[in-house]
N, C-alpha and C positions, 0 to 999 in steps of 0.2 A: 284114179282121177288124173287127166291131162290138167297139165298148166298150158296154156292158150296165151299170148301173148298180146292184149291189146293193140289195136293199128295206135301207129303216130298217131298224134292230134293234126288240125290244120298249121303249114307253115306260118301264117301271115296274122293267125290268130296268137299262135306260142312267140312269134318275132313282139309283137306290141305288149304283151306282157312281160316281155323280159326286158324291153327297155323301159314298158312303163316302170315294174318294178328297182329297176336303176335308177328314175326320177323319183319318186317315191322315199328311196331309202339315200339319196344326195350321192349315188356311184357316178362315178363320172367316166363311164366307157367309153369317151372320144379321147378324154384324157388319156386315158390307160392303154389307147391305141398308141397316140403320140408319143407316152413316154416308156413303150416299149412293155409294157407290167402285161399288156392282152396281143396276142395275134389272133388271126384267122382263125386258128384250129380251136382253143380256147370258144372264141366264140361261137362256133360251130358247135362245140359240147356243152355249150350252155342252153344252147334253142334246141338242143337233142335232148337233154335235160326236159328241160322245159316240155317238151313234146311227148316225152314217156309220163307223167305225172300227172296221177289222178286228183288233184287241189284244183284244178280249174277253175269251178264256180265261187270256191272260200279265195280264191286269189283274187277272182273281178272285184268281189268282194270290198274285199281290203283296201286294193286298192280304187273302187268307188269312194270308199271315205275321204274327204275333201278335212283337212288340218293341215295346221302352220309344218311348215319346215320338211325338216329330212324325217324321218321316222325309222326306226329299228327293223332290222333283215327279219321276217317272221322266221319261224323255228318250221314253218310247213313248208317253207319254199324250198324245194327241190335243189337250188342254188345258190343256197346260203352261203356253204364255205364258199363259191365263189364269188359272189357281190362283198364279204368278208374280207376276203384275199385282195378285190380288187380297192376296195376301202383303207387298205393296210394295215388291217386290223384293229383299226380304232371307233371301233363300235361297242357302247355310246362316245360321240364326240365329246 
C-alpha cells in the first residue's frame, strides 16, 4: 500500500484559523512579532502546520464556541507547542 499525501488545505481558510486560534487561546502574535519571540519563517511553519492537519472541522468547531476569556491550547491542534512557546509557557495563566 502507497502512502499518498493529502494536498495542503486552502491558504486563506488554515491563515484565519490560526489566528483565530491565537485569539481564542489569548496568543498574542503581533506581540511576538514586535518583541522578537515570532519571525516570518515561524509563521510560515505554523500556517504549513496548520495546512497539513486533518482537525479542521473539530477546530471550527472549537473555536465556534463563544465563552469568556482566553481558553486552553487544545491538545488536537497541530500547533500547540507553538501557540505554547509563543504564550511562554504559562498555560494555564
Amino acid at each position: 500500500m502507497t502512502h499518498r499525501p493529502q494536498p495542503l488545505g486552502d491558504m486563506r481558510l488554515h491563515l484565519t484559523l490560526t489566528r483565530g486560534m491565537a485569539d481564542a487561546t489569548g496568543t498574542d502574535a503581533a506581540g511576538a512579532f514586535a518583541d522578537g519571540r515570532l519571525d516570518n519563517a515561524e509563521w510560515a511553519d505554523a500556517l504549513m502546520t496548520c495546512r497539513e492537519c486533518s482537525q479542521v472541522l473539530a477546530c471550527r468547531r472549537w473555536q465556534g464556541q463563544r465563552v469568556e476569556g482566553p481558553r486552553a491550547i487544545p491538545k488536537m491542534c497541530g500547533n500547540h507547542a507553538f501557540f505554547k512557546r509563543l504564550k511562554g509557557g504559562q498555560w494555564p495563566p
